[in-house]
N, C-alpha and C positions, 0 to 999 in steps of 0.2 A: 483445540487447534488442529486436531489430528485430523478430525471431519473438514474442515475448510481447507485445509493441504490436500487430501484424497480429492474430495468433490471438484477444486482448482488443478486437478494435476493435467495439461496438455493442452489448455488453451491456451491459444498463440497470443503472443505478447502479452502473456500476464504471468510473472515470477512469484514464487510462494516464498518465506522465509526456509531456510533449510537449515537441519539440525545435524550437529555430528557426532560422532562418537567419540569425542572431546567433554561432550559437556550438551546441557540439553535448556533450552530457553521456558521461563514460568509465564513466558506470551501475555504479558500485561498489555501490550501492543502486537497487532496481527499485521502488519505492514506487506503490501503486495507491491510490487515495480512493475511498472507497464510499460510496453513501447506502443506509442499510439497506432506509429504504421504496420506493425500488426494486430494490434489489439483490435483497430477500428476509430477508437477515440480516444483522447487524450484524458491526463485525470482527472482534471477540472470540468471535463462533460463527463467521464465514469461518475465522479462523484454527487453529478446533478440527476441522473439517471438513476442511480443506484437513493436518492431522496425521493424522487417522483414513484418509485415501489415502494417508499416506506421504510429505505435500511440510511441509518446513519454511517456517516464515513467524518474521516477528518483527517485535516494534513499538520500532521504534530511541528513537522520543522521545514517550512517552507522556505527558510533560507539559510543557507551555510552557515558555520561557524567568522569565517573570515569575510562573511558579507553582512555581517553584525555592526551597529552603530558605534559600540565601541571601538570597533576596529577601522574606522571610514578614514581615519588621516594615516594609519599602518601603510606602508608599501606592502602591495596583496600579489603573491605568487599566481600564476596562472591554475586557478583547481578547476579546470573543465568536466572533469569525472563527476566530482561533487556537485556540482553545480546542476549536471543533467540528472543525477539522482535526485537531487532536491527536488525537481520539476518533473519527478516519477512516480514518486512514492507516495500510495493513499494506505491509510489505514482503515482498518473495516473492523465489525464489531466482534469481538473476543471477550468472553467473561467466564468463569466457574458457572456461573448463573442462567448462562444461556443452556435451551438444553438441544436435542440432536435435531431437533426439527424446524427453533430458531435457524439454529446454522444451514442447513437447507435452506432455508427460504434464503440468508443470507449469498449462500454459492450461486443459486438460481437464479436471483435477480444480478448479480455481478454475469454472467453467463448471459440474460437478458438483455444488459449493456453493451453486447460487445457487437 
């Protein structure tokens, strides 16, 4: 993960995961936020782009907790925050397995996309 936070560090509208000196993430998930009007495209064309080079992405939780079917007859508080996060957040590929030159390829064509 270390290499895809470095190699992503300062492209505009594209957010890395950040870690703190609290406590440090095992990145079973590599999740990036994007703002389209920076970035260039939104993530649902990042994520078509970033196929068309060859790198898998996927969007783990595309919809809220309280936009969930079980919840459809609950009276639902206004979560705007959550909502525009949902409709931000692509995941890209992170593994033990991959090794520094996957991840290259992986930062380059996200880079490529924008």
């Amino acid at each position: 993960a270390r290499v895809l936070t470095q190699d992503l560090a300062g492209i505009a509208g594209l957010h890395t995961p950040v870690e703190t000196a609290q406590g440090e993430s095992s990145f079973n998930l590599y999740s990036i936020l994007i703002d389209p009007a920076e970035f260039g495209c939104d993530r649902d064309e990042l994520s078509s782009r970033l196929a068309a080079q060859g790198v898998g992405s996927a969007v783990h939780y595309p919809r809220c907790l309280h936009q969930q079917p079980v919840y459809a007859s609950a009276s639902q508080p206004a979560l705007q925050i959550a909502e525009m996060l949902s409709r931000r957040i692509l995941s890209i590929p992170v593994d033990p397995s991959l090794g520094e030159e996957e991840m290259h390829h992986v930062t380059e064509a996200v880079k490529n996309a924008s």
